[in-house]
VMD Tcl script that draws the C-alpha trace (Angstrom):
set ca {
  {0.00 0.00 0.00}
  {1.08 3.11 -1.04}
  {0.85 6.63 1.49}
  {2.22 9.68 0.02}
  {1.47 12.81 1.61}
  {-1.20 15.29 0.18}
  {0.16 18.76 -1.11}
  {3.61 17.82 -0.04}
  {6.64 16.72 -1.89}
  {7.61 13.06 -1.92}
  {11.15 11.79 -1.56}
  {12.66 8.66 -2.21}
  {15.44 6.96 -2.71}
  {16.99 4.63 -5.33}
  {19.93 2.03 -4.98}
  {22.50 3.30 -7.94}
  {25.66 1.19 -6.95}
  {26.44 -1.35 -4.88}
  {30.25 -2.41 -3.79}
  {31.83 -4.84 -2.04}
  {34.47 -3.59 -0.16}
  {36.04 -6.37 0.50}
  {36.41 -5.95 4.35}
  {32.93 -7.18 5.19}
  {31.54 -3.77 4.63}
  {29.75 -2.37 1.35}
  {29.44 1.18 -0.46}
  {26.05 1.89 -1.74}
  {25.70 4.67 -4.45}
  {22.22 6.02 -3.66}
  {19.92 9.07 -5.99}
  {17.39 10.78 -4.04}
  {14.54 12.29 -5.64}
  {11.57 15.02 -5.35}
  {8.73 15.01 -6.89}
  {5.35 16.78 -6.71}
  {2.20 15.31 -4.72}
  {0.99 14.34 -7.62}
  {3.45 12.01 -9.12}
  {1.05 8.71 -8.96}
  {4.55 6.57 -10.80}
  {6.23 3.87 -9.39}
  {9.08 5.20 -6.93}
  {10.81 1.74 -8.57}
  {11.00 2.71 -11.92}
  {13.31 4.32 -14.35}
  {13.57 8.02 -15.79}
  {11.89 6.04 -19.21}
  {9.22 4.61 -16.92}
  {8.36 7.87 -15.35}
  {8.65 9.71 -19.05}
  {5.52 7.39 -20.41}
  {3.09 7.46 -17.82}
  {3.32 11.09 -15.74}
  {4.11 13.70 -18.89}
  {5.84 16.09 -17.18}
  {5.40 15.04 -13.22}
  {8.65 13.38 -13.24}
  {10.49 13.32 -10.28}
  {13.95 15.10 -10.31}
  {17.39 14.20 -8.79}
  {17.90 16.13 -5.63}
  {20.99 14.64 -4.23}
  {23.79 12.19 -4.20}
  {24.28 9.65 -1.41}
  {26.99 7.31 -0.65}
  {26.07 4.57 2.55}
  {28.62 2.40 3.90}
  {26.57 -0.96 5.11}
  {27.54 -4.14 6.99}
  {25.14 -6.95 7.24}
  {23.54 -7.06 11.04}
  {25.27 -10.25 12.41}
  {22.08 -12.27 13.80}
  {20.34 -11.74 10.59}
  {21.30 -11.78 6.90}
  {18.65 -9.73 5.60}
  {19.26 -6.48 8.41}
  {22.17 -4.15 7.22}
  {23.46 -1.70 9.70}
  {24.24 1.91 8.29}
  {27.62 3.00 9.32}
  {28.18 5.82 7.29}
  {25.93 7.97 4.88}
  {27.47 11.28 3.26}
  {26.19 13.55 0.72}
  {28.51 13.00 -2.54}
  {29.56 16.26 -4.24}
  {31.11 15.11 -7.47}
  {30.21 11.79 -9.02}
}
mol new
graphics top color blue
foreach p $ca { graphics top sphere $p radius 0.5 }
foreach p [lrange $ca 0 end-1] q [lrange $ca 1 end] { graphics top cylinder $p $q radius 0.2 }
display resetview
């Protein structure tokens, strides 16, 4: 079920990149976006996705992310966020 917010802005996040850092940590590349209270698309999709069904409510790129993860050790589906900066330049 879907909730967004009524007359607001809704943000979300998408999972760009994903690295193994070889220590038992990972890097995750994340984009967040905005878009209007009345983008009805899937916060899933791509750009394309979002290009065919909302016109010109398309959410846009707000920010850069970059999370540094480990998996929780009593469960392999929990990750633990160690670290999560804004990126300047990517």
């Amino acid at each position: 079920m879907k909730i967004k917010g009524s007359g607001e802005t809704f943000t979300f996040s998408q999972l760009d990149r994903l690295y193994n850092n070889g220590d038992g940590t990972y890097t995750a590349i994340v984009k967040v976006y905005t878009g209007s209270s009345g983008f009805t698309g899937d916060p899933h999709g791509t750009r394309e996705q979002w290009l065919a069904t909302e016109g010109d409510n398309i959410p846009q790129m707000t920010s850069v992310r970059q999370a540094v993860i480990c998996p929780a050790k009593d469960d392999i589906e929990r990750y633990i966020l160690i670290e999560y900066t804004e990126v300047k330049d990517i």
